[in-house]
Steps between C-alpha positions, in 0.01 A plus 500: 500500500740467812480705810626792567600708812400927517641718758435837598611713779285777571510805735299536797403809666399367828420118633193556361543646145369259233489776220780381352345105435194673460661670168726228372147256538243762330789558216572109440819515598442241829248220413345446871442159437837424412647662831736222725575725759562832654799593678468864653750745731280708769595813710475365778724341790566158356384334862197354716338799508504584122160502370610704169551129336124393614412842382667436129353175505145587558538813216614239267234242548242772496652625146494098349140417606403736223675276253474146683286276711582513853672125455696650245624785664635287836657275281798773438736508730533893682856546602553800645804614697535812771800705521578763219774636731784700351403601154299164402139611311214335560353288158370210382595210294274320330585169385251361237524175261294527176563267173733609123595378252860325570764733437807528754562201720578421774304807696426600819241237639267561765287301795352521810307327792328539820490257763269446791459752805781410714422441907716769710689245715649362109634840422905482523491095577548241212138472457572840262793363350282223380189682405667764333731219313211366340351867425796529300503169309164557439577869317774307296254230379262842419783675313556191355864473584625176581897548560574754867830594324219687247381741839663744538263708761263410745287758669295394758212722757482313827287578796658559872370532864256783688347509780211375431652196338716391774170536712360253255787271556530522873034419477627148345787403742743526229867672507626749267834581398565854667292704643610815335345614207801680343705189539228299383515686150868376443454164632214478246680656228816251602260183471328588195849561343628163586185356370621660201839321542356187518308488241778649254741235610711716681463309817344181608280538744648266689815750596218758614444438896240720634673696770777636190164657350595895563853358673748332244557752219729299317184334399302721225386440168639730216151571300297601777357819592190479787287783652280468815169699550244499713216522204518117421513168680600282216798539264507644125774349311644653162773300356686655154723329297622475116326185323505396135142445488421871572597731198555926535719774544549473868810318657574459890846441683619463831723632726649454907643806645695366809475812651304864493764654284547205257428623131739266303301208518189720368718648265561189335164377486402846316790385227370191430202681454639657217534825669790731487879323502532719864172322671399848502163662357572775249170761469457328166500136670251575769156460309611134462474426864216373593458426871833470768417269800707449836551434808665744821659386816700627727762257621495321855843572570424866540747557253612545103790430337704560871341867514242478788094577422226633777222389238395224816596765759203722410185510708340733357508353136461117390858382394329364165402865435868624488602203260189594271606834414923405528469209241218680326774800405744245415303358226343786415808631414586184242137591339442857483133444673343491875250271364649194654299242696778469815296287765661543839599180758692230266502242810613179291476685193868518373779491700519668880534902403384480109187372299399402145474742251274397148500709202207499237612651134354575151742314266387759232758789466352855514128391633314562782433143756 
Protein backbone atom coordinates (compact mmCIF):
# COMPACT_ATOMS: atom_id res chain seq x y z
CA UNK A 1 0.00 0.00 0.00
CA UNK A 2 1.48 3.61 -0.61
CA UNK A 3 -0.23 6.80 0.27
CA UNK A 4 -2.40 8.55 -1.39
CA UNK A 5 -3.67 12.22 -1.53
CA UNK A 6 -7.97 13.00 -1.89
CA UNK A 7 -9.25 16.35 -2.64
CA UNK A 8 -12.51 17.78 -2.67
CA UNK A 9 -13.83 21.20 -3.07
CA UNK A 10 -17.12 21.69 -1.76
CA UNK A 11 -19.69 24.56 -1.76
CA UNK A 12 -20.50 26.57 1.12
CA UNK A 13 -23.58 28.43 1.73
CA UNK A 14 -22.43 30.69 4.39
CA UNK A 15 -19.07 30.70 6.79
CA UNK A 16 -20.85 28.45 8.64
CA UNK A 17 -22.36 25.76 6.32
CA UNK A 18 -20.85 22.30 7.02
CA UNK A 19 -23.69 20.39 5.08
CA UNK A 20 -21.69 19.82 2.43
CA UNK A 21 -18.66 17.73 4.65
CA UNK A 22 -21.43 16.65 6.57
CA UNK A 23 -22.71 14.65 3.27
CA UNK A 24 -19.46 13.71 1.61
CA UNK A 25 -18.48 12.17 5.51
CA UNK A 26 -22.01 10.31 6.19
CA UNK A 27 -21.73 8.95 2.34
CA UNK A 28 -17.89 7.77 2.64
CA UNK A 29 -16.77 9.86 0.29
CA UNK A 30 -14.30 12.00 2.98
CA UNK A 31 -12.71 9.63 5.59
CA UNK A 32 -12.46 12.26 8.66
CA UNK A 33 -9.58 10.69 9.91
CA UNK A 34 -7.71 10.96 6.89
CA UNK A 35 -8.36 14.87 6.57
CA UNK A 36 -4.73 17.11 6.35
CA UNK A 37 -6.30 20.24 6.14
CA UNK A 38 -9.00 22.64 5.28
CA UNK A 39 -8.59 25.56 3.21
CA UNK A 40 -11.95 27.67 3.05
CA UNK A 41 -13.08 31.24 1.17
CA UNK A 42 -15.58 33.33 3.57
CA UNK A 43 -17.94 36.30 2.72
CA UNK A 44 -16.54 38.40 4.53
CA UNK A 45 -13.98 41.46 4.34
CA UNK A 46 -10.70 39.61 4.19
CA UNK A 47 -9.27 42.05 7.22
CA UNK A 48 -8.86 42.53 11.17
CA UNK A 49 -12.21 42.70 11.69
CA UNK A 50 -13.31 39.52 9.78
CA UNK A 51 -14.70 37.10 12.12
CA UNK A 52 -16.47 35.00 9.15
CA UNK A 53 -12.99 32.85 9.13
CA UNK A 54 -13.30 32.23 13.14
CA UNK A 55 -16.89 31.64 12.36
CA UNK A 56 -16.01 28.78 9.54
CA UNK A 57 -13.55 27.52 11.79
CA UNK A 58 -15.61 26.93 14.81
CA UNK A 59 -18.62 25.25 12.33
CA UNK A 60 -15.99 22.97 11.15
CA UNK A 61 -14.54 21.81 14.39
CA UNK A 62 -18.02 21.46 15.75
CA UNK A 63 -18.93 19.13 12.56
CA UNK A 64 -15.37 16.81 13.18
CA UNK A 65 -15.83 16.24 16.95
CA UNK A 66 -18.62 13.94 15.88
CA UNK A 67 -16.12 11.84 14.01
CA UNK A 68 -12.79 12.57 16.08
CA UNK A 69 -11.31 13.14 19.47
CA UNK A 70 -10.82 16.65 20.24
CA UNK A 71 -6.75 16.01 19.72
CA UNK A 72 -7.64 14.79 16.50
CA UNK A 73 -9.67 17.39 15.29
CA UNK A 74 -6.90 20.41 16.22
CA UNK A 75 -4.44 18.49 14.61
CA UNK A 76 -5.91 19.67 11.00
CA UNK A 77 -4.91 22.63 9.94
CA UNK A 78 -8.26 25.31 9.26
CA UNK A 79 -7.28 27.66 6.52
CA UNK A 80 -9.73 29.86 5.79
CA UNK A 81 -9.48 33.02 3.71
CA UNK A 82 -12.00 36.31 3.63
CA UNK A 83 -12.77 38.09 0.54
CA UNK A 84 -15.16 36.47 -2.11
CA UNK A 85 -15.20 39.87 -3.87
CA UNK A 86 -16.13 40.05 -7.53
CA UNK A 87 -17.73 36.82 -8.48
CA UNK A 88 -15.45 34.41 -6.18
CA UNK A 89 -17.98 31.63 -4.25
CA UNK A 90 -17.46 30.73 -1.05
CA UNK A 91 -16.35 26.62 -0.63
CA UNK A 92 -14.26 24.40 0.84
CA UNK A 93 -11.40 22.21 0.02
CA UNK A 94 -10.73 19.43 1.75
CA UNK A 95 -7.45 17.94 1.54
CA UNK A 96 -7.33 14.32 2.95
CA UNK A 97 -4.44 11.50 2.70
CA UNK A 98 -5.74 7.89 2.99
CA UNK A 99 -3.64 4.63 1.75
CA UNK A 100 -4.12 2.36 -2.18
CA UNK A 101 -2.86 0.19 -3.69
CA UNK A 102 0.15 1.75 -5.93
CA UNK A 103 -1.09 2.70 -9.15
CA UNK A 104 0.02 6.19 -10.77
CA UNK A 105 3.21 7.69 -9.46
CA UNK A 106 4.47 10.26 -8.71
CA UNK A 107 1.09 12.02 -7.12
CA UNK A 108 0.17 14.85 -5.42
CA UNK A 109 1.77 14.53 -1.83
CA UNK A 110 0.57 16.19 1.11
CA UNK A 111 1.88 17.59 4.78
CA UNK A 112 1.42 19.88 7.31
CA UNK A 113 2.56 21.39 10.73
CA UNK A 114 1.85 23.73 13.44
CA UNK A 115 4.30 25.48 15.39
CA UNK A 116 4.19 27.12 18.76
CA UNK A 117 1.98 30.30 19.66
CA UNK A 118 4.05 33.05 18.45
CA UNK A 119 4.66 36.29 21.04
CA UNK A 120 3.16 39.61 19.29
CA UNK A 121 6.42 41.64 19.36
CA UNK A 122 7.89 38.35 16.83
CA UNK A 123 5.18 38.95 14.33
CA UNK A 124 6.86 40.61 11.03
CA UNK A 125 10.65 40.31 12.66
CA UNK A 126 12.96 37.30 11.79
CA UNK A 127 11.84 35.50 14.77
CA UNK A 128 8.75 34.43 12.13
CA UNK A 129 10.97 33.84 9.40
CA UNK A 130 12.62 31.30 11.57
CA UNK A 131 9.70 29.73 13.27
CA UNK A 132 7.73 29.46 10.33
CA UNK A 133 11.02 27.98 8.41
CA UNK A 134 11.04 25.16 10.59
CA UNK A 135 7.03 24.79 10.44
CA UNK A 136 7.68 24.15 6.98
CA UNK A 137 10.58 21.67 7.12
CA UNK A 138 8.76 20.01 9.55
CA UNK A 139 5.47 19.52 7.00
CA UNK A 140 8.09 18.24 4.38
CA UNK A 141 9.56 15.61 6.77
CA UNK A 142 5.45 14.81 7.42
CA UNK A 143 4.72 14.58 3.69
CA UNK A 144 7.65 12.76 3.52
CA UNK A 145 9.32 14.80 0.85
CA UNK A 146 12.85 15.23 1.10
CA UNK A 147 13.93 17.35 -2.17
CA UNK A 148 12.18 21.51 -1.99
CA UNK A 149 12.38 21.37 -5.84
CA UNK A 150 9.38 18.49 -5.08
CA UNK A 151 7.01 21.67 -3.34
CA UNK A 152 5.40 23.18 -5.30
CA UNK A 153 2.83 25.14 -2.78
CA UNK A 154 3.00 26.26 0.55
CA UNK A 155 -0.03 27.60 2.32
CA UNK A 156 0.42 28.91 5.48
CA UNK A 157 -2.47 30.68 8.38
CA UNK A 158 -0.51 33.11 10.49
CA UNK A 159 -1.76 35.17 13.34
CA UNK A 160 -1.39 39.24 13.41
CA UNK A 161 -1.84 42.11 15.98
CA UNK A 162 -5.20 43.56 18.01
CA UNK A 163 -5.60 45.53 20.49
CA UNK A 164 -5.58 43.55 23.03
CA UNK A 165 -2.35 41.95 21.96
CA UNK A 166 -0.30 44.95 21.61
CA UNK A 167 -1.66 45.73 25.22
CA UNK A 168 -0.11 42.42 26.11
CA UNK A 169 3.12 43.45 24.59
CA UNK A 170 3.35 46.98 25.87
CA UNK A 171 2.36 44.86 29.99
CA UNK A 172 5.95 43.10 29.30
CA UNK A 173 8.12 46.11 28.17
CA UNK A 174 8.54 44.64 24.86
CA UNK A 175 8.32 46.46 21.25
CA UNK A 176 6.27 45.40 18.43
CA UNK A 177 6.67 45.91 14.90
CA UNK A 178 3.79 48.49 14.00
CA UNK A 179 1.25 49.48 15.77
CA UNK A 180 -1.40 49.14 13.19
CA UNK A 181 -3.29 46.20 12.91
CA UNK A 182 -3.97 46.32 9.14
CA UNK A 183 -0.31 46.70 8.49
CA UNK A 184 0.44 44.17 10.91
CA UNK A 185 -1.53 41.52 8.72
CA UNK A 186 0.93 42.07 5.72
CA UNK A 187 3.98 42.30 7.69
CA UNK A 188 2.90 38.91 9.09
CA UNK A 189 1.88 37.49 5.93
CA UNK A 190 5.44 39.00 4.42
CA UNK A 191 7.46 37.11 7.29
CA UNK A 192 5.74 33.93 7.20
CA UNK A 193 6.32 33.96 3.36
CA UNK A 194 9.99 34.41 3.65
CA UNK A 195 10.04 31.74 6.21
CA UNK A 196 8.75 29.88 3.42
CA UNK A 197 11.69 31.09 1.25
CA UNK A 198 14.07 29.99 3.49
CA UNK A 199 13.24 26.92 4.05
CA UNK A 200 12.68 26.08 0.18
CA UNK A 201 16.12 27.34 -0.60
CA UNK A 202 15.06 30.25 -2.28
CA UNK A 203 16.97 32.52 -0.03
CA UNK A 204 19.44 32.17 2.72
CA UNK A 205 18.49 33.63 5.52
CA UNK A 206 21.37 35.34 5.78
CA UNK A 207 20.31 37.94 2.75
CA UNK A 208 16.98 38.54 4.87
CA UNK A 209 17.70 41.75 7.22
CA UNK A 210 14.82 42.50 9.35
CA UNK A 211 13.89 46.03 8.45
CA UNK A 212 13.38 44.58 4.36
CA UNK A 213 10.55 42.36 6.10
CA UNK A 214 7.31 44.20 4.38
CA UNK A 215 10.08 46.73 2.53
CA UNK A 216 12.32 44.95 -0.17
CA UNK A 217 9.96 43.23 -2.62
CA UNK A 218 12.49 41.95 -4.75
CA UNK A 219 12.77 39.49 -2.00
CA UNK A 220 9.75 36.80 -2.15
CA UNK A 221 9.59 33.25 -2.41
CA UNK A 222 7.73 31.75 -5.51
CA UNK A 223 5.60 28.83 -3.60
CA UNK A 224 4.16 30.81 -0.98
CA UNK A 225 0.76 31.86 -0.33
CA UNK A 226 0.07 33.24 3.61
CA UNK A 227 -3.20 34.49 5.23
CA UNK A 228 -3.44 36.44 8.54
CA UNK A 229 -6.47 36.12 10.98
CA UNK A 230 -7.22 37.09 14.08
CA UNK A 231 -8.73 33.43 15.17
CA UNK A 232 -5.20 31.89 15.82
CA UNK A 233 -1.91 32.78 17.47
CA UNK A 234 0.22 30.09 16.07
CA UNK A 235 0.75 29.15 12.40
CA UNK A 236 -0.89 26.15 10.30
CA UNK A 237 1.36 25.10 7.61
CA UNK A 238 0.18 22.95 4.48
CA UNK A 239 2.91 22.20 2.13
CA UNK A 240 1.85 20.13 -1.40
CA UNK A 241 4.08 18.74 -3.65
CA UNK A 242 4.43 15.68 -6.27
CA UNK A 243 6.54 12.70 -4.60
CA UNK A 244 7.19 9.20 -5.89
CA UNK A 245 6.36 7.64 -2.72
CA UNK A 246 2.70 8.86 -2.85
CA UNK A 247 0.66 7.04 -5.67
CA UNK A 248 -3.04 8.55 -7.26
CA UNK A 249 -4.73 10.40 -9.77
CA UNK A 250 -3.97 13.83 -8.52
CA UNK A 251 -1.01 15.96 -9.95
CA UNK A 252 0.00 19.65 -8.78
CA UNK A 253 1.99 22.43 -10.78
CA UNK A 254 3.06 25.76 -10.26
CA UNK A 255 2.87 28.93 -11.59
CA UNK A 256 4.21 33.03 -10.98
CA UNK A 257 2.04 35.57 -12.51
CA UNK A 258 4.27 38.76 -12.44
CA UNK A 259 1.43 40.76 -12.51
CA UNK A 260 -2.68 40.83 -11.97
CA UNK A 261 -3.31 40.22 -15.60
CA UNK A 262 -0.63 37.51 -16.16
CA UNK A 263 -2.35 34.22 -17.50
CA UNK A 264 0.52 32.78 -19.67
CA UNK A 265 2.50 31.53 -17.02
CA UNK A 266 -0.81 29.71 -15.59
CA UNK A 267 -1.58 28.74 -18.91
CA UNK A 268 1.38 26.75 -19.20
CA UNK A 269 1.26 25.10 -16.02
CA UNK A 270 -2.47 23.89 -17.01
CA UNK A 271 -0.57 22.24 -20.32
CA UNK A 272 1.74 20.40 -18.58
CA UNK A 273 -1.08 19.31 -16.77
CA UNK A 274 -2.26 17.65 -19.64
CA UNK A 275 -4.99 20.06 -20.19
CA UNK A 276 -6.06 21.55 -23.40
CA UNK A 277 -3.02 22.56 -26.09
CA UNK A 278 -4.61 26.46 -25.46
CA UNK A 279 -4.03 26.37 -21.41
CA UNK A 280 -7.61 26.83 -21.58
CA UNK A 281 -10.49 24.68 -19.81
CA UNK A 282 -12.98 23.33 -22.32
CA UNK A 283 -16.65 22.45 -20.42
CA UNK A 284 -15.51 18.88 -20.96
CA UNK A 285 -12.00 19.55 -19.15
CA UNK A 286 -13.37 21.23 -16.10
CA UNK A 287 -14.44 18.15 -13.86
CA UNK A 288 -10.68 17.36 -13.88
CA UNK A 289 -9.77 20.37 -11.87
CA UNK A 290 -9.57 19.86 -8.68
CA UNK A 291 -8.71 22.87 -6.50
CA UNK A 292 -6.97 26.44 -8.10
CA UNK A 293 -4.86 28.28 -5.43
CA UNK A 294 -3.33 31.96 -5.59
CA UNK A 295 -2.25 34.76 -4.52
CA UNK A 296 -3.62 38.82 -5.28
CA UNK A 297 -1.70 41.98 -4.94
CA UNK A 298 -1.93 45.07 -6.05
CA UNK A 299 1.40 46.56 -7.04
CA UNK A 300 3.35 49.31 -4.94
CA UNK A 301 4.01 51.37 -7.78
CA UNK A 302 0.38 52.30 -8.06
CA UNK A 303 0.55 51.13 -11.40
CA UNK A 304 0.19 48.08 -14.18
CA UNK A 305 1.77 47.52 -17.14
CA UNK A 306 2.30 51.75 -17.48
CA UNK A 307 -1.66 52.14 -17.16
CA UNK A 308 -2.16 53.73 -13.67
CA UNK A 309 -4.45 51.71 -10.76
CA UNK A 310 -6.45 53.50 -7.65
CA UNK A 311 -6.68 49.86 -6.06
CA UNK A 312 -4.24 51.67 -2.98
CA UNK A 313 -6.10 54.97 -3.49
CA UNK A 314 -9.33 53.59 -2.01
CA UNK A 315 -10.40 54.32 1.54
CA UNK A 316 -13.28 52.99 1.58
CA UNK A 317 -12.22 49.40 0.40
CA UNK A 318 -8.91 47.37 1.42
CA UNK A 319 -6.60 47.46 -1.73
CA UNK A 320 -6.26 43.49 -1.31
CA UNK A 321 -10.06 43.40 -1.84
CA UNK A 322 -9.86 44.95 -5.41
CA UNK A 323 -6.94 42.47 -6.41
CA UNK A 324 -9.17 39.49 -5.02
CA UNK A 325 -11.94 39.88 -7.30
CA UNK A 326 -9.47 41.47 -10.50
CA UNK A 327 -7.12 38.35 -10.47
CA UNK A 328 -9.99 36.17 -9.35
CA UNK A 329 -11.84 37.02 -12.99
CA UNK A 330 -8.64 36.57 -14.67
CA UNK A 331 -8.30 33.04 -13.74
CA UNK A 332 -11.61 32.36 -13.62
CA UNK A 333 -11.76 33.03 -17.00
CA UNK A 334 -8.75 30.29 -17.89
CA UNK A 335 -11.07 27.71 -15.76
CA UNK A 336 -14.61 28.18 -16.42
CA UNK A 337 -15.29 28.25 -12.37
CA UNK A 338 -15.45 31.03 -9.41
CA UNK A 339 -14.38 28.35 -7.17
CA UNK A 340 -10.87 29.56 -6.86
CA UNK A 341 -9.05 29.98 -3.54
CA UNK A 342 -7.45 33.76 -4.46
CA UNK A 343 -6.00 34.90 -0.95
CA UNK A 344 -5.51 38.64 -1.00
CA UNK A 345 -1.95 40.58 0.22
CA UNK A 346 1.04 38.55 -1.61
CA UNK A 347 3.71 40.75 0.47
CA UNK A 348 6.92 38.53 -0.42
CA UNK A 349 4.84 36.11 -2.09
CA UNK A 350 5.93 36.37 -5.82
CA UNK A 351 7.22 39.17 -7.31
CA UNK A 352 6.07 43.06 -6.36
CA UNK A 353 2.40 43.25 -8.27
CA UNK A 354 1.81 39.26 -8.89
CA UNK A 355 1.66 36.00 -6.70
CA UNK A 356 1.87 32.21 -7.07
CA UNK A 357 -0.68 30.44 -8.63
CA UNK A 358 -0.88 26.20 -7.90
CA UNK A 359 -3.08 24.00 -9.81
CA UNK A 360 -4.39 20.55 -8.43
CA UNK A 361 -5.70 18.03 -11.41
CA UNK A 362 -7.24 14.53 -11.88
CA UNK A 363 -4.83 12.89 -14.39
CA UNK A 364 -7.88 10.66 -15.35
CA UNK A 365 -9.63 11.98 -18.56
CA UNK A 366 -13.44 12.39 -18.30
CA UNK A 367 -13.70 11.96 -14.24
CA UNK A 368 -14.71 13.95 -11.64
CA UNK A 369 -11.43 15.17 -8.89
Amino acid sequence: MMRQARVHRLATKAPDDVSALRQAIEAGHIDPRGIVAILGKTEGNGCVNDFTRAFAVSALRSALADHLDPKAVSRIAYVMSGGTEGALSPHLVVLERGTAEPTSSPALAIGSAQTGDMKPEAIGRLEQVEMVADGVRRAMADAGIVNPADIHFVQIKCPLLTGERMAEADRRGASIATRDTLKSMGLSRGASALGVAVALGELPIEDIPEAAIGNRFDLFSARASTSAGVELLNHEIVVLGMSANWCGPLMIDHAVMADGIDIEPVRAALKRLGFAADGQLSEAERPRLAALLAKAEPSSSGSLRGARHTMLDDSDIAATRHARAFVGGVLASLVGTSEIFVSGGAEHQGPNGGGPVAIIADRRKGVLA
